[in-house]
N, C-alpha and C positions, 0 to 999 in steps of 0.2 A: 812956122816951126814950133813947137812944144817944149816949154819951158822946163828945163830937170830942178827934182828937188831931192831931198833927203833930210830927213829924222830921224833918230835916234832914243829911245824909249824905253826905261825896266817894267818887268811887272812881276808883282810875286809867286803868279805862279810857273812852275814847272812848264816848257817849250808847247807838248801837247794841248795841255790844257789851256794856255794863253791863246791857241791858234784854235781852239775849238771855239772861244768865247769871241773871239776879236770877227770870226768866221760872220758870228751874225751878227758882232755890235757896231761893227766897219759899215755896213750894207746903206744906211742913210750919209754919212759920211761920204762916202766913196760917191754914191748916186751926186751928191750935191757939187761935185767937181768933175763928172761926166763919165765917173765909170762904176760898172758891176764887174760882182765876184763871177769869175772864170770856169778857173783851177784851184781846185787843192791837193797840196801834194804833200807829205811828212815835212814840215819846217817849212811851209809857202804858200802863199796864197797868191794867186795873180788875178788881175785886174785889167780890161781892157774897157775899150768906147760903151756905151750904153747902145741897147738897140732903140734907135728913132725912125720916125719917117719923114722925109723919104730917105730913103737906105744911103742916096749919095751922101747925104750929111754924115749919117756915119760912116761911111767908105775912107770920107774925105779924114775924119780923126784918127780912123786906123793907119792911114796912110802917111798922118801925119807924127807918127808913133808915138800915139798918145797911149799910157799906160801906166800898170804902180805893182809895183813884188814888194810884200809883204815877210820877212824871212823872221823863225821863230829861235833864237839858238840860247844854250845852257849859259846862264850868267856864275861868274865865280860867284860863291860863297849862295847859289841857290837862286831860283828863279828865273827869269828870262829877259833876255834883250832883243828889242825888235823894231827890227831897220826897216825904214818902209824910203824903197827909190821908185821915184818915176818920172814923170813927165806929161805934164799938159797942157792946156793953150793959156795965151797971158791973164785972158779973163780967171781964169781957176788959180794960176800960179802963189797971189798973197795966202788964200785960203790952204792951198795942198801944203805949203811948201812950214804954213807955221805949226809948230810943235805940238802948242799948245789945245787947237782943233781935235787931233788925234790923240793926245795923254788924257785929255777930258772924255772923250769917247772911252776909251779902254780902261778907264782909272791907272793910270800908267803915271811915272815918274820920268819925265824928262833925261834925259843921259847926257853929262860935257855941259 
């Protein structure tokens, strides 16, 4: 079963513009815990399994609902906060689940 995690992150720019940049600076990030960019929708990004071979291995992480949403939303007083939930296997979990991993990738500031 796939471990859930959640982060919490500002960054100064404006929702669009944080979700256009995070769109390509996530892409090693994400790879490195077992998933690629999906979806992009206005405020979200989703993430599921990497394609591998043989395909049961990845069958097996979809199934096992490994994945990560990425959401870009208006911060008071300007800029953006961005909530990244998901979930994946124990081996990925210390890595997905610390802050610090993703704030360094997006030059972001930690939140709480």
């Amino acid at each position: 079963m796939a471990n859930a995690f959640h982060v919490e992150l500002s960054m100064r720019e404006p929702p669009a513009e944080a979700q256009a940049r995070a769109a390509s600076t996530l892409k090693a990030q994400a790879n490195a815990v077992g998933l690629r960019l999906t979806k992009q929708r206005a405020g979200e990004l989703s993430y599921r399994p990497r394609v591998q071979f043989p395909f049961v291995i990845m069958l097996w992480h979809s199934l096992n609902r490994e994945q990560m949403t990425v959401t870009f939303t208006a911060a008071d007083g300007g800029g953006s906060t961005v909530t990244i939930d998901g979930a994946v296997t124990r081996h990925n979990h210390t890595l997905a689940a610390d802050p610090e991993y993703w704030a360094d990738a997006l030059g972001a500031t930690i939140r709480g």
